[in-house]
C-alpha positions in Angstrom: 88.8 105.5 85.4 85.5 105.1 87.2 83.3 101.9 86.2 81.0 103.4 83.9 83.9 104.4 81.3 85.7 100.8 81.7 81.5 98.9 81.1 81.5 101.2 77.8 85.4 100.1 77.0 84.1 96.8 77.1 82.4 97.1 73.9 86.0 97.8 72.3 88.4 94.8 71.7 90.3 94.5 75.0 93.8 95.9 73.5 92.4 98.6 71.9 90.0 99.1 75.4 93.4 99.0 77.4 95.5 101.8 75.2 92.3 104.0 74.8 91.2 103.9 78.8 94.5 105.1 79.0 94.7 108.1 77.1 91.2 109.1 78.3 93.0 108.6 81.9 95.8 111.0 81.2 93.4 113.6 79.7 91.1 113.6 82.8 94.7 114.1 84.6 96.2 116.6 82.2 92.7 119.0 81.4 93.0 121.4 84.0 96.9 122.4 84.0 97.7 121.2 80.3 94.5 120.9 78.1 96.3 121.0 74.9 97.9 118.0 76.0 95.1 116.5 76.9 93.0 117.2 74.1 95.4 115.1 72.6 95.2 112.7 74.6 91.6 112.3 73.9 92.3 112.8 70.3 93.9 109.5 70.5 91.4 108.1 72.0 88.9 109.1 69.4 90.2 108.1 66.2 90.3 104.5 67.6 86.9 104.3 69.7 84.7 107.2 67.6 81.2 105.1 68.2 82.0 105.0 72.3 80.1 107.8 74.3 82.6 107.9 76.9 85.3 108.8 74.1 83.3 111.6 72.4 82.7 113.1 75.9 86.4 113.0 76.8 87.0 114.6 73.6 84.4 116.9 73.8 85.6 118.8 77.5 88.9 118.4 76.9 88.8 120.3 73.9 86.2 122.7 75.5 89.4 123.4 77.8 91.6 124.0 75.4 89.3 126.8 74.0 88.8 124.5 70.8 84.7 125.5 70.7 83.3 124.1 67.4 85.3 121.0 67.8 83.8 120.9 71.3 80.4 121.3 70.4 80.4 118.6 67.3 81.9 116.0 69.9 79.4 116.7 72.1 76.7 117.3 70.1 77.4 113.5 69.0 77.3 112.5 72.6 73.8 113.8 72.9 72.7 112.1 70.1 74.2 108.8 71.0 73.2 109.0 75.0 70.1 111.3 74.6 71.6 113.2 77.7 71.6 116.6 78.2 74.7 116.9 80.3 76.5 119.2 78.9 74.0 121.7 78.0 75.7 124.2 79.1 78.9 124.0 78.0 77.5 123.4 74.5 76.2 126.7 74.9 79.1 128.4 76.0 80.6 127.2 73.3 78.1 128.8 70.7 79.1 131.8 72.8 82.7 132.0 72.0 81.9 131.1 68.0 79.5 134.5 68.1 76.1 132.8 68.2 74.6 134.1 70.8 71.0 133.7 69.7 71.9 130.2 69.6 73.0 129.3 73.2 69.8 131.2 74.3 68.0 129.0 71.7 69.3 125.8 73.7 68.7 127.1 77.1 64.9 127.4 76.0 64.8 124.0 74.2 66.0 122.3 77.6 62.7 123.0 79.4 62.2 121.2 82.7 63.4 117.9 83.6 67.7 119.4 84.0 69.3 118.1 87.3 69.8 121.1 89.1 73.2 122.4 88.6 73.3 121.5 85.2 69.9 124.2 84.8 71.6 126.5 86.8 75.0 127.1 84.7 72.2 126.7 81.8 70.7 130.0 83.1 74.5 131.1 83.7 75.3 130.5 80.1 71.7 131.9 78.6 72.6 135.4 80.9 75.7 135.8 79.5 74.2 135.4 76.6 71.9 137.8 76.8 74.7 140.6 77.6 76.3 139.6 74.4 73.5 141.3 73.0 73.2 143.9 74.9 70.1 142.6 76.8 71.7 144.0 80.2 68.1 143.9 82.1 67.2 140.4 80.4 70.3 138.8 81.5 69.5 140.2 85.0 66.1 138.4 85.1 67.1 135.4 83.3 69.3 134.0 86.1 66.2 134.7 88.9 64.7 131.7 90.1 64.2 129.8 93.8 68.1 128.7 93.7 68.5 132.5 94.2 68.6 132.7 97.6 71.6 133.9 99.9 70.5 131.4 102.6 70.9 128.1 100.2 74.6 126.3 100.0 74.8 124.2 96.7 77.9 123.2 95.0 76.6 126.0 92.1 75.4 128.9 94.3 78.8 130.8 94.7 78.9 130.8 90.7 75.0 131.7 90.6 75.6 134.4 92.9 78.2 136.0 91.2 77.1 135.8 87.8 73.7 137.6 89.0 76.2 140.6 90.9 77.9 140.7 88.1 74.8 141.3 85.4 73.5 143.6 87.4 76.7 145.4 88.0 76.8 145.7 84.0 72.8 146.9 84.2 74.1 149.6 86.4 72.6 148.8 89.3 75.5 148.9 91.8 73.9 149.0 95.6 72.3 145.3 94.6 75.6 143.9 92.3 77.6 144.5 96.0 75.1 142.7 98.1 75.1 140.1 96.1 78.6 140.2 95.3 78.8 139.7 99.0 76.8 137.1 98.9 78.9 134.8 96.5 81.7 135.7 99.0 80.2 133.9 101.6 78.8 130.8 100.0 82.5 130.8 98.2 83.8 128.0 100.6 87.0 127.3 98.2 87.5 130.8 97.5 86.9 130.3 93.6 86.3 133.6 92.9 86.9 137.4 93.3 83.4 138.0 94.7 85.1 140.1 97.8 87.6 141.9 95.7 84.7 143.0 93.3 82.3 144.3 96.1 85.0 146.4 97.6 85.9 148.0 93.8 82.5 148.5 93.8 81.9 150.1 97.0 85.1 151.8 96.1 83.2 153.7 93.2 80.4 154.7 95.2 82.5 156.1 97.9 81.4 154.1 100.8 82.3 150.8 102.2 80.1 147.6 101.4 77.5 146.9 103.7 77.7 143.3 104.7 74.3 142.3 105.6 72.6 139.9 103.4 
């Protein structure tokens, strides 16, 4: 547990610190192979620690994880009131997503304005896109996700994902030549190999009947 989570425990008496730091340990450990489990982990850790940020959080992504989204978004909805962060942005607006509220996520992406540290804007305009092809706004979600970090040259942590989403969108718009090239692109800045973005521009280049080009 990093030392920002144990300075917030401290507020808790130091029993109850030690047996919730715990179970918000094993659901950071458990919330990519087993988030059930660790949703209840952090379950746990809630109904004894409800007024501590770092709780809410934990119980917010973990049940994010396990696909539980309006108990996601109320946990961290309350972490935004109680930090006056906005973190996790976008995941609260994937999570008005997958309850059918479309309008809303796109509603949140707009209240955000400036001010986001970059990545967390940038899955922001991820989530706002997909959004937008929810309903059926294929050219919108296309121009939503334009913007300087769209550039094949840059390496950021998000630009494989940014990449891909924005060859993907414009696959869906139709526009197939462009969704490879840029499909190729997220192959390339895909260090770890995180996603399908070679498989997809060879399907694609399959349906035209020609091989990909591979210049940027």
């Amino acid at each position: 547990m990093d030392a920002e989570a144990r300075r917030e425990l401290r507020s808790l008496p130091k029993g109850i610190a030690e047996v919730v730091g715990g179970h918000l340990a094993a659901a950071g450990m458990l919330v990519d192979e087993e988030p059930e489990r660790a949703l209840e982990h952090a379950r746990f850790a809630r109904a004894r620690a409800a007024r501590v940020a770092i709780v809410r959080e934990a119980a917010g992504l973990a049940a994010y994880h396990a696909g539980e989204w309006a108990e996601a978004l109320a946990e961290l909805r309350a972490v935004r009131r109680m930090t006056g962060a906005d973190t996790h942005l976008a995941v609260m607006a994937d999570c008005e997503r997958a309850l059918g509220r479309p309008e809303r996520a796109i509603e949140l992406a707009t209240e955000a304005g400036g001010g986001l540290p970059a990545e967390t804007a940038v899955e922001l305009r991820i989530v706002a896109a997909g959004a937008r092809r929810d309903m059926g706004q294929l050219d919108a979600a296309v121009v939503a996700l334009r913007g300087p970090e769209l550039d094949p040259r840059r390496r950021e942590p998000w630009s494989a994902r940014l990449f891909y989403a924005y060859a993907d969108n414009l696959a869906a718009a139709g526009r197939t030549e462009d969704a490879i090239r840029w499909f190729l692109n997220a192959a390339e800045a895909d260090d770890d190999e995180l996603t399908d973005a070679a498989e997809r521009a060879v399907e694609l280049g399959a349906e035209l009947g020609e091989a990909p080009a591979t210049d940027g």
